[in-house]
C-alpha positions in Angstrom: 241.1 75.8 116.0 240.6 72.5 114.1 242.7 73.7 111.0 244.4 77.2 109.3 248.0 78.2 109.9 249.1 80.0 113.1 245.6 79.4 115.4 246.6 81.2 118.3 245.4 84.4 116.6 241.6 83.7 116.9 242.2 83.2 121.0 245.5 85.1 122.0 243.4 88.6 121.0 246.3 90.2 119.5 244.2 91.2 116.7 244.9 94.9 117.1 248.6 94.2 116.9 249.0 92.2 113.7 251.8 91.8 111.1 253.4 90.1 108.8 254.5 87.2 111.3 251.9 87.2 114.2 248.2 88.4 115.0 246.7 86.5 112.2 245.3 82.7 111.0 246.0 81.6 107.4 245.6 78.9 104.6 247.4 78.6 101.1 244.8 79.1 98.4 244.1 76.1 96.7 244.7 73.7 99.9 242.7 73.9 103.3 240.9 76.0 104.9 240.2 77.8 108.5 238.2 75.8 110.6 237.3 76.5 114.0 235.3 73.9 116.5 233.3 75.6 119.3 233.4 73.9 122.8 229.3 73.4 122.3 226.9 74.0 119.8 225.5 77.8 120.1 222.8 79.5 118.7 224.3 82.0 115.8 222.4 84.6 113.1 225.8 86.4 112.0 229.5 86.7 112.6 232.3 89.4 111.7 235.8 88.6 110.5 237.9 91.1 110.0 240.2 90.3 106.6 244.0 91.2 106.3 243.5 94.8 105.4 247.1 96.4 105.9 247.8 97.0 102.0 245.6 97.3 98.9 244.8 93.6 98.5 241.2 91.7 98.1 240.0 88.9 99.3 237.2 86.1 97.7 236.0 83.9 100.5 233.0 81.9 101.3 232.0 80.7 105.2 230.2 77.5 105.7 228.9 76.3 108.8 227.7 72.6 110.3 227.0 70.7 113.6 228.4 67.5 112.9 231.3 67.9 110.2 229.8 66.2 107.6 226.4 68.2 105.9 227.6 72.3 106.0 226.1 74.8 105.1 227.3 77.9 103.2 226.1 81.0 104.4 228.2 83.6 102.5 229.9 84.0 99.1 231.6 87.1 98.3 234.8 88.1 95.5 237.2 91.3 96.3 236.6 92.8 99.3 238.7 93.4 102.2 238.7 94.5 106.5 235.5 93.4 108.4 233.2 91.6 106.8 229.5 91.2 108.5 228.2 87.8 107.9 224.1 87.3 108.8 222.0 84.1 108.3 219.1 82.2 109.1 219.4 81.9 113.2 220.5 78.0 113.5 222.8 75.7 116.2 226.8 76.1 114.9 229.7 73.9 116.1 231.9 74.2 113.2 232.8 77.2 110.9 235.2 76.8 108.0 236.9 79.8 106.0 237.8 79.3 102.8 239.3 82.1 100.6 240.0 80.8 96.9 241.4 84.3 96.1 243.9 87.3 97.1 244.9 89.8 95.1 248.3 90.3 96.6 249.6 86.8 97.2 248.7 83.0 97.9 247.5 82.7 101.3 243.9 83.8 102.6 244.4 85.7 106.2 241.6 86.4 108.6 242.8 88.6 111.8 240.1 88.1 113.9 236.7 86.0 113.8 233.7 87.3 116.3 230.6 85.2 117.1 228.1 86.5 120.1 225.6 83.8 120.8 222.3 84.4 121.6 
C-alpha cells in the first residue's frame, strides 16, 4: 500500500469480517486516493474490488493503472454502484493501481474491502 487510510485491509485478509472500524482501506472524497504498489510488474487483463456494501449506499470510482507513476492509465469509469465490481482491460504490465472514488451516497469517504488481481 503506497497510499489510502487503514492498508492493512488489502493484506491482513480480513475481508469477510469487515465493519465500521477494521476490514476495510479508505480515502476522503475530494483528497487522495488508494494506491497500491506491487512488488514487480505483472501481467494483468482485469481485477475485482469488492465496494463497502453493508447498507444502501453507491459508490462512483474510476481505477487507473501505470508502471512507472508518472503516465496512468484509466481503465474503468463507473457512477452508483456498489459490492464487487469486475474490472477487465487490454492485457498490459501493472505496478501501480490507484482507486479513486469522487462519490458515496452515504457519506465522505470511498471504501474498498478487498482488491483481487491473478497474474497471468
Amino acid at each position: 500500500m503506497v497510499e489510502g487510510d487503514n492498508g492493512n485491509a488489502f493484506i491482513d485478509g480480513t475481508f469477510a469480517e469487515y465493519d465500521g472500524e477494521t476490514g476495510f482501506t479508505c480515502h476522503t472524497i475530494g483528497t487522495g486516493c488508494i494506491m497500491l504498489q506491487l512488488p514487480q510488474p505483472y501481467l494483468l487483463d482485469q481485477m475485482k474490488l469488492l465496494l463497502w456494501d453493508k447498507g444502501k449506499r453507491q459508490y462512483s470510482y474510476h481505477v487507473e493503472i501505470s508502471t512507472d507513476k508518472k503516465q496512468w492509465t484509466r481503465i474503468i469509469e463507473k457512477n452508483l454502484v456498489s459490492s464487487w465490481r469486475e474490472v477487465k482491460f487490454n492485457h498490459q504490465p501493472v505496478v501501480f493501481v490507484k482507486i479513486g472514488g469522487p462519490h458515496n451516497t452515504a457519506n465522505t469517504d470511498f471504501h474498498v474491502v478487498h482488491i483481487a488481481c491473478q497474474a497471468q
